[in-house]
LUMLOTOR-50604 format. One record per atom (N, C-alpha, C): x, y, z; residue in three letters. Coordinates in steps of 0.02 Angstrom, whole numbers, plus 50000, padded with zeros to 5 digits. Each point is the difference from the previous one (the first is absolute). Layout:
BEGIN
XYZALA
...
//
This chain:
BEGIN
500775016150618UNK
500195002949936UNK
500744998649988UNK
500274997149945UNK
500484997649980UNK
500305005949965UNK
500825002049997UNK
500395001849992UNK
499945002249928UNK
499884994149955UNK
499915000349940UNK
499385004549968UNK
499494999150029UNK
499405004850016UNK
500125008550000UNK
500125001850036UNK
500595005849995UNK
500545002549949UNK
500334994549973UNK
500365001049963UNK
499485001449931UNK
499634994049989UNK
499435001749961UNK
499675007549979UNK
499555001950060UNK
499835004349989UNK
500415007749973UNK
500585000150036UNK
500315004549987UNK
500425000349930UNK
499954994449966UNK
500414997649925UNK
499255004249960UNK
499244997550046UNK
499455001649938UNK
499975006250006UNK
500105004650049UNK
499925006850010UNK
500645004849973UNK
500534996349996UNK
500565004649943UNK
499584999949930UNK
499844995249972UNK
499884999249936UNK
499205005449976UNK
499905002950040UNK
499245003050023UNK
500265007950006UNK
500354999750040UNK
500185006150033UNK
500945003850031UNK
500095003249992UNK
500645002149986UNK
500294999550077UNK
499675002350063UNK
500204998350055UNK
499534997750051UNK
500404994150059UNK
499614996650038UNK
500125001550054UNK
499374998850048UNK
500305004450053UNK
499464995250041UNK
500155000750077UNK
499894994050029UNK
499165000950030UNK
499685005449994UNK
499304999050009UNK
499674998149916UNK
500334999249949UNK
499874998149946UNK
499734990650006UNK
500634997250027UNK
500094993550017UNK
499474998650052UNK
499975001550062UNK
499555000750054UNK
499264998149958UNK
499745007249972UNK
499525000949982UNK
499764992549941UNK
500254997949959UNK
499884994449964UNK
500154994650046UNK
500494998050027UNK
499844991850036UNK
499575003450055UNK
499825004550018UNK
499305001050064UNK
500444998850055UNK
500545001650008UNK
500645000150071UNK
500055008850036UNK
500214997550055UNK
500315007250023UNK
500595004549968UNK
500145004250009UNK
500595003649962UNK
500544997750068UNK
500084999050048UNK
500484996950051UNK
500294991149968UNK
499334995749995UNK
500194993949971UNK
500195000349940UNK
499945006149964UNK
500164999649933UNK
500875002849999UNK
499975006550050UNK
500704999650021UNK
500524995350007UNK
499824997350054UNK
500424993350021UNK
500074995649970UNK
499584998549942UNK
500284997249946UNK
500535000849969UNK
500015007049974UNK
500545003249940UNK
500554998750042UNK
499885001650081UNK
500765000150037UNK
500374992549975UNK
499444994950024UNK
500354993449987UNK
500045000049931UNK
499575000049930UNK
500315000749961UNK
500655003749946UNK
500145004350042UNK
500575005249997UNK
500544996350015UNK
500094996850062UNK
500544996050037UNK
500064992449940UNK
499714997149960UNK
499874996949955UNK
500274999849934UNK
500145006050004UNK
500155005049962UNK
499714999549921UNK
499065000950017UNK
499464998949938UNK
499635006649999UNK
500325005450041UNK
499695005250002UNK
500465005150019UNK
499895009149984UNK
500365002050024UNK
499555006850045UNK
500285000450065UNK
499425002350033UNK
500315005550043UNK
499785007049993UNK
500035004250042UNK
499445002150011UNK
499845001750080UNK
499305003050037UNK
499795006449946UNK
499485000250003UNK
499845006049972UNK
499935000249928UNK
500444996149932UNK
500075001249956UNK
499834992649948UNK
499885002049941UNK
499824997249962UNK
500354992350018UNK
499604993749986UNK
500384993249998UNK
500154997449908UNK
500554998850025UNK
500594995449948UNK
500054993149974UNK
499794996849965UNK
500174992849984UNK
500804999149979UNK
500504995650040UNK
500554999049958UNK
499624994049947UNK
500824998749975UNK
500034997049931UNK
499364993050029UNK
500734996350087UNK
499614995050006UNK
499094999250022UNK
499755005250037UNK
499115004450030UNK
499755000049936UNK
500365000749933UNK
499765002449946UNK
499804992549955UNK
500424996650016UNK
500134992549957UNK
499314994850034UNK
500125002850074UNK
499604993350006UNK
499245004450022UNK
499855005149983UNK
499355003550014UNK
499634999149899UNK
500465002349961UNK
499704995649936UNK
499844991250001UNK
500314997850014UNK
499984992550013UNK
499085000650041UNK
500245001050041UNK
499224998050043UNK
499415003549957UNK
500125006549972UNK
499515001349977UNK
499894996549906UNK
500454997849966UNK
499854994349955UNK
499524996450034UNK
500264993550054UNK
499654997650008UNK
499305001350041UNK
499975004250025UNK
499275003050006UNK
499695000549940UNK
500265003449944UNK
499645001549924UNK
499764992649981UNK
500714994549996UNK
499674997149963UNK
499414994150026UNK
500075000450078UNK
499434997150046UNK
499195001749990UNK
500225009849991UNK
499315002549978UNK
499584999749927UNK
500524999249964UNK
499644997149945UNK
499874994649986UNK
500364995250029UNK
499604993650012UNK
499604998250036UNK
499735003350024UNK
499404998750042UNK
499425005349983UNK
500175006349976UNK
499625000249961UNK
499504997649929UNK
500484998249966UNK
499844994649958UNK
499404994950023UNK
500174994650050UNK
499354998350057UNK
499455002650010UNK
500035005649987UNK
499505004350038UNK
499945000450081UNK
500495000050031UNK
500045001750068UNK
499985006050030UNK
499415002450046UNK
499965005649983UNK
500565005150078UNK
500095004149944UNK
500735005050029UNK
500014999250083UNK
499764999950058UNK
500005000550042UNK
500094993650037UNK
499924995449983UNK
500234991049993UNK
500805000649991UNK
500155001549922UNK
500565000549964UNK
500555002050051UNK
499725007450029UNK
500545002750038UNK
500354994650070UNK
499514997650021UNK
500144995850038UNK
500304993650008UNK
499724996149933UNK
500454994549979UNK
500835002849993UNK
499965006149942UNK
500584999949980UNK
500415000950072UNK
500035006250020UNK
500335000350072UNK
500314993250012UNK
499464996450030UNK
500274992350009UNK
500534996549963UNK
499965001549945UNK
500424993949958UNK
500535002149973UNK
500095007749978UNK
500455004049964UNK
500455001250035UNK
500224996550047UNK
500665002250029UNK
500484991250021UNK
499584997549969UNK
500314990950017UNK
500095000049918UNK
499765001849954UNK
499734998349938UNK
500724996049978UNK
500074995949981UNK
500734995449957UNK
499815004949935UNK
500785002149978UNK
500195000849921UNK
499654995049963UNK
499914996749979UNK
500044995249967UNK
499024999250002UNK
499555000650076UNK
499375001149969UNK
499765006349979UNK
500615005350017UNK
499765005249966UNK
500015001849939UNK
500564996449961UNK
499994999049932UNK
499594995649959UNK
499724996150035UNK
499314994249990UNK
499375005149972UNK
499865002650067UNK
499495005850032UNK
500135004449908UNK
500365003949993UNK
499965003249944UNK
499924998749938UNK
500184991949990UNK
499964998349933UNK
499264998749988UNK
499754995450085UNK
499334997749988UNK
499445007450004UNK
500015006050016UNK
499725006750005UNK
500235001549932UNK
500494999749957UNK
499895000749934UNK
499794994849955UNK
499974994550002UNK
499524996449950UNK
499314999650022UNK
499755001250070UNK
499435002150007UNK
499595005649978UNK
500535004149992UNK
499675008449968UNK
499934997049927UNK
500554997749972UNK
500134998649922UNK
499354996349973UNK
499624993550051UNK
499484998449985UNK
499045000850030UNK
500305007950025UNK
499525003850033UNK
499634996450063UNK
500174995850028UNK
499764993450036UNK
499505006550061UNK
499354994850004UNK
499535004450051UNK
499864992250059UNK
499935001550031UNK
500004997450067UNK
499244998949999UNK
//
């Protein structure tokens, strides 16, 4: 589990919910609350998180910048492949794979071609 992953989840769970707390995280990537610990520690030292035992977790500016980033490109992975008709449990897996190499540049591809595909209802 990648760094960014983490950062991820915890960017989707502010936007959801007012505080995060580390059996929150655990419980969605399917991790221990120890590995999920030792994360925040290293991401704390990173300084993409801000982490005291016991208490709610923190995104700084930078935990905050690049946990939207990953989850864009998760969004716009999942709607492109939805579009396909790939069905969700595939999806999750591809994306994983690819959404963390993804180049700027095919991710801006990726969105134009997921919107002229919607624009001309295209079915697979």
């Amino acid at each position: 589990m990648e760094q960014e992953d983490y950062l991820e989840t915890i960017y989707n769970l502010t936007v959801k919910q007012e505080l995060v707390r580390i059996s929150d995280i655990a419980k969605i990537l399917k991790l221990s609350k120890p590995s999920v610990t030792q994360m925040m520690q290293r991401l704390e030292k990173d300084e993409c998180v801000i982490y005291k035992p016991y208490l709610p977790l923190q995104l700084t500016s930078k935990g905050k910048k690049i946990g939207k980033k990953v989850a864009e490109r998760h969004e716009v992975l999942a709607e492109f492949l939805t579009i396909l008709k790939i069905p969700k449990n595939i999806q999750e897996k591809d994306i994983h794979g690819i959404e963390h190499s993804l180049s700027p540049i095919t991710l801006d591809h990726l969105r134009k071609t997921t919107k002229f595909l919607k624009e001309k209802k295209f079915k697979p």
